[in-house]
N, C-alpha and C positions, 0 to 999 in steps of 0.2 A: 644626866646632865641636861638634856632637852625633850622635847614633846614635840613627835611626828607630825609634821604639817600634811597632808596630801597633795598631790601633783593635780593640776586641771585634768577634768578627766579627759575635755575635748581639746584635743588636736587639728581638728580641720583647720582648712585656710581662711575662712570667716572668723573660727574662735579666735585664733592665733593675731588675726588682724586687729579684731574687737581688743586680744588684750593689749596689743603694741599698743594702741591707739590710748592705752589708759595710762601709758606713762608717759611722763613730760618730755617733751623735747632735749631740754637741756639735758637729763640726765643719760638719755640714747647717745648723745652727743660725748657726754664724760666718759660713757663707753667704749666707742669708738675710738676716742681718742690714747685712751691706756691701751687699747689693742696696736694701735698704732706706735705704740711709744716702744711695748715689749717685741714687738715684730722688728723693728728696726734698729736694738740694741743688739739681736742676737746676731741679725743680718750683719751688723756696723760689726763685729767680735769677727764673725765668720769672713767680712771683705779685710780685717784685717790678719788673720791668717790664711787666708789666700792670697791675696793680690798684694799687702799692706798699705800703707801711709799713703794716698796722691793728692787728693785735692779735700775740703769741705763738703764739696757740692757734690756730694755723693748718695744718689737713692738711699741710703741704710740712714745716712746723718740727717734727710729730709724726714723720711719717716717718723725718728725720733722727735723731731723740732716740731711736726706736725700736732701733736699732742698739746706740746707746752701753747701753740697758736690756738689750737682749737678752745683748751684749758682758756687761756687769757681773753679771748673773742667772746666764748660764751658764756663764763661768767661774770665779767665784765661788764655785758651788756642785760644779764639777771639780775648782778647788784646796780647799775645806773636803772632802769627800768621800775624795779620795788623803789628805789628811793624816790625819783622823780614824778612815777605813775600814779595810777589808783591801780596797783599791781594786789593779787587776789593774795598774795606770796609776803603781804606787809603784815598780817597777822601772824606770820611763822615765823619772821624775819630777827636779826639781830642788828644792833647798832653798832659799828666800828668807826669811828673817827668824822660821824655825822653822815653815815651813806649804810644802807638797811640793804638786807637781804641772807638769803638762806645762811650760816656758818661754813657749810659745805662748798658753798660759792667763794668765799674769803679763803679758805684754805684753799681750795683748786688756782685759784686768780696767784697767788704768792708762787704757788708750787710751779705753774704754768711762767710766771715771769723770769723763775729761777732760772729753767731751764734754759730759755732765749737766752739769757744772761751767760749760762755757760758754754754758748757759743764760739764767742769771740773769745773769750777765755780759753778755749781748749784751743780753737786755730794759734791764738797767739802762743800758747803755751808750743805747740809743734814746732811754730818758724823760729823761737828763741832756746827751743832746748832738743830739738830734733824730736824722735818720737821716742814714745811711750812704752814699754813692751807689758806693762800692768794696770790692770781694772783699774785700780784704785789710785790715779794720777790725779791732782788738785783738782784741775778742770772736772775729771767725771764723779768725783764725790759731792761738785755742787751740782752737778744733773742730776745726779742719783738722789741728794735732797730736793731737787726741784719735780723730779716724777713720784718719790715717793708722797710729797705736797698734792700733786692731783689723782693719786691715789685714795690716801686718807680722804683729802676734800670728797671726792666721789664716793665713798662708803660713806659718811659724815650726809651726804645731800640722798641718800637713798635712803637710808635709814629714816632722816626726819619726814620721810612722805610714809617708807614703811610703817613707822613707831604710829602714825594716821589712820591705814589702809587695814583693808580687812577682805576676808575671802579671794576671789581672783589677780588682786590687785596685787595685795600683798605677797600672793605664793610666787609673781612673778617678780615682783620687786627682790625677793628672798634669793631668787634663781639671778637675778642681777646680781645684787649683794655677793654672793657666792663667789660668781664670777671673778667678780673687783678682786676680793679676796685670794681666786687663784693667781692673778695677775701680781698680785703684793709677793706671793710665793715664787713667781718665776723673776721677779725682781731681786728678791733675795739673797737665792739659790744662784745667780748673777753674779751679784758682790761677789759671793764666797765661791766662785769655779774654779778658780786656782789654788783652793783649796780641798778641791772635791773632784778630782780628776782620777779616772781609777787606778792607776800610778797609787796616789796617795789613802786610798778606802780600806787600807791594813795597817791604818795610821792613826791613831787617839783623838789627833787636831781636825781630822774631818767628820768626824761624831760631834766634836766638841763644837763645831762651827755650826753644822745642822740643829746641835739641838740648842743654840744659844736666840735661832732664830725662828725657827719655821713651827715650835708649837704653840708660839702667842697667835700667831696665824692662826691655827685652828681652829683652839679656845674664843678665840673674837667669834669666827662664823659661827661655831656652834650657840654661842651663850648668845648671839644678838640677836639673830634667827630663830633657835629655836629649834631648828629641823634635826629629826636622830641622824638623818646622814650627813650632816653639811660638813665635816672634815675629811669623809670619802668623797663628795662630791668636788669639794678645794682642791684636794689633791689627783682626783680624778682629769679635772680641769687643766692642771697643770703637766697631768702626764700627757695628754694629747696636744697641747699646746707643743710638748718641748719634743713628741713623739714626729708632730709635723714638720718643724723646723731640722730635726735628722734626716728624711726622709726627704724635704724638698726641696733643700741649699744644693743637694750634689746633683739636682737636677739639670744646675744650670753651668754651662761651662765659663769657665776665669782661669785665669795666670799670674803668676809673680810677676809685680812691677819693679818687687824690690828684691838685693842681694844679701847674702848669699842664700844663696836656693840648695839647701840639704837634701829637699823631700821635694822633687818635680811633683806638683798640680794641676789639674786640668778641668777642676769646680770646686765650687765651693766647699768650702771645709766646714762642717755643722759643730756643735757643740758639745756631742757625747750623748748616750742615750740616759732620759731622766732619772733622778735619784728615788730610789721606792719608797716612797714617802708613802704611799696610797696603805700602806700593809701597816707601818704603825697608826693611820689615821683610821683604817675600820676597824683596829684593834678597838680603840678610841669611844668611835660611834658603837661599838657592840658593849663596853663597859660601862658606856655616858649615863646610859638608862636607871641602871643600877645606883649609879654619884647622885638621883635622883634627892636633893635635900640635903646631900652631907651640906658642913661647914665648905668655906671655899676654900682655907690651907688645907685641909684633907684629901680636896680635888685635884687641885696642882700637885702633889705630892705623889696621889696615883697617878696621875696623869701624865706627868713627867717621867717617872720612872717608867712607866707602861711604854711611854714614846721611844725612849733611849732602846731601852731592853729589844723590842720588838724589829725597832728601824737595825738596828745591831745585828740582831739575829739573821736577819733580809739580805741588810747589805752587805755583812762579810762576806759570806758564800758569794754571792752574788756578781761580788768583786771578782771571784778565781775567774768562775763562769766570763766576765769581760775580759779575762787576760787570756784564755784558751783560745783556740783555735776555732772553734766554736760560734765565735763573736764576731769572727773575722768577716763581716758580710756585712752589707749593706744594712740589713732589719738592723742589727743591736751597733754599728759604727765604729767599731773597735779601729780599722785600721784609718777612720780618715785622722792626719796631724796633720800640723801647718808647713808651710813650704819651709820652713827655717829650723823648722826639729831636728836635732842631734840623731842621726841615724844610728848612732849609736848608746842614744839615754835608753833612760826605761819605757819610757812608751811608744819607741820606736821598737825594743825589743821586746814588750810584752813583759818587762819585770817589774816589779813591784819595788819603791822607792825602800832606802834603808829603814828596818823598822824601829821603832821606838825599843827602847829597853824596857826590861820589865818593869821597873818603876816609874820612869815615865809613862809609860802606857795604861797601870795602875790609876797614878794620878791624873791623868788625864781624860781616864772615862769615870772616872769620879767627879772630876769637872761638868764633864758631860750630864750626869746624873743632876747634881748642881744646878747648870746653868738649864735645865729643861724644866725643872721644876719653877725656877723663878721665871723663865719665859711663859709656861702655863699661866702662874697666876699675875703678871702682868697682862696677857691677852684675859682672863677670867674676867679680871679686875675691869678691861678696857669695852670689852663686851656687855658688862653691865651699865657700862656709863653710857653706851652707844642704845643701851634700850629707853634711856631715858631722854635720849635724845628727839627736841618734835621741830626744832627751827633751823 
């Protein structure tokens, strides 16, 4: 599927400076800021099964907000600057509505405004209908378009310097790229946790929600990049991302502000240890080599089924391993829940939600199979357009 880039060989703290120094501002800045946006969603998840509902103005909800500013501040002032300047950024540039600059800038600026936008929408949404107890409440489905907005913009505005760049410039723009990419994945994996809680990992609907989304992710890194590892490395990204957020929410101590308290708390409640995504993804990168020229329905076809099969294989077992005794520790997180858990459901007892029948279960990792293969070749599909991308 791709061709091995190499890594810089030098590491010192000159090289390493020399190559920061080769990438633009702005796009450190779009970094930043999706760091900032996925750190304060899980944080914003975690104050609200511990503490719940209190104010706006809460660290996790700032973090969040901080993206969509940084998002609108700096490309903002990339597209007013190319259009009004003698900006070097005008020969790369696109026209939107008489105002010039990167694509990647247009798309982060929308995505960044959305988010402010679903500010006030999500407070008001609180004060007129109490709270929320689910992801996917009006308010957070237009953040969640509004970060996926400077997401995409930020892979969109790397790429067209990448699709440019060559030798050191580009292995690290590629190692950026990547990044972005794992950050789209730990957005994802977001939406769908209430689907993927391991309660529900002996269940059809959480195969089926994984592989609807998370292998067009891969497919992009691999096919836009280039690099044989870039969907171990996505995934890799994403397991220490989601590895640090288990491990450093319970560090800090919090209380329920809100009632009824089932489950007394005394820190933060983290989000579960990450889904092994990493295991169908080096399946992936070790088969890509070989997809070297097929057709691209041939690719998605292995590549989908390879993802299902392999992630399936991982994560059932996998799943027992978190309900045992085993798990019951801090490293893997099994016992943190929220202060409002039913001490007597299943994930306060360690059981596994009712299981699907066997027909349903049938057809719904046939779904799975399905929806993996068309996720592949939209990302195959989306990766190719992203290598032709230069403005």
């Amino acid at each position: 599927m791709a061709t091995s880039v190499p890594f810089p060989r030098s590491f010192s703290a000159s090289a390493v400076k020399e190559q920061a120094a080769s990438i633009p501002w702005y796009i450190w800045m779009s970094a930043l800021g999706v760091a900032s946006a996925m750190i304060g969603v899980h944080w914003d998840i975690s104050w609200h099964r511990t503490i719940g509902r209190d104010t706006f103005w809460t660290p996790a909800h700032l973090a969040i907000q901080l993206c969509g500013v940084l998002a609108g501040i700096t490309c903002g002032y990339l597209i007013l600057a190319t259009t009004f300047t003698n900006s070097p950024l005008r020969a790369s540039s696109v026209n939107v509505l008489g105002f010039r600059g990167p694509l990647g800038a247009f798309i982060s600026a929308w995505g960044g405004f959305t988010m402010i936008t679903s500010a006030p929408f999500d407070d008001w949404w609180h004060n007129a209908y109490g709270l929320d107890v689910k992801i996917l409440s009006p308010p957070h489905i237009v953040l969640a378009l509004g970060m996926a907005g400077v997401e995409i913009g930020a892979l969109v505005l790397i790429c067209a310097l990448m699709n440019r760049s060559s030798g050191a410039q580009r292995s690290k723009l590629e190692l950026l790229f990547l990044y972005i990419a794992s950050m789209i994945a730990v957005m994802l994996t977001t939406v769908i946790l209430e689907l993927t809680h391991r309660v529900l990992l002996h269940s059809a609907g959480a195969y089926r929600a994984v592989a609807l989304l998370i292998p067009a992710v891969l497919a992009i890194a691999s096919r836009a990049t280039g690099r044989r590892w870039a969907a171990t490395i996505v995934t890799g990204f994403y397991t220490i991302f989601m590895l640090g957020m288990l491990w450093i929410l319970p560090l800090f101590p919090a209380q329920p502000k809100l009632g009824p308290v089932f489950n007394p708390v005394t820190h933060f409640i983290p989000n579960g240890f990450p889904l092994l995504l990493i295991v169908p993804a080096l399946a992936l990168d070790l088969l890509g080599a070989r997809m070297k020229g097929w057709k691209m329905w041939r690719v998605a076809v292995v590549s989908g089924v390879l993802f299902v099969a392999v992630y399936f294989a991982a994560q059932w077992p996998f799943a027992d391993f978190l309900q045992s005794p085993l798990a019951r520790n801090p490293i893997f997180g099994s016992t943190y829940e929220s202060y409002n858990q039913n001490p007597r459901g299943f994930a306060m007892t360690f059981r596994f939600a009712p299981p699907d029948s066997p027909s349903e279960f049938q057809i719904g990792m046939l779904m799975a199979f399905v929806f993996g293969i068309l996720s592949t070749w939209v990302g195959l599909a989306t990766g190719d357009w992203l290598k032709r991308v230069r403005r």
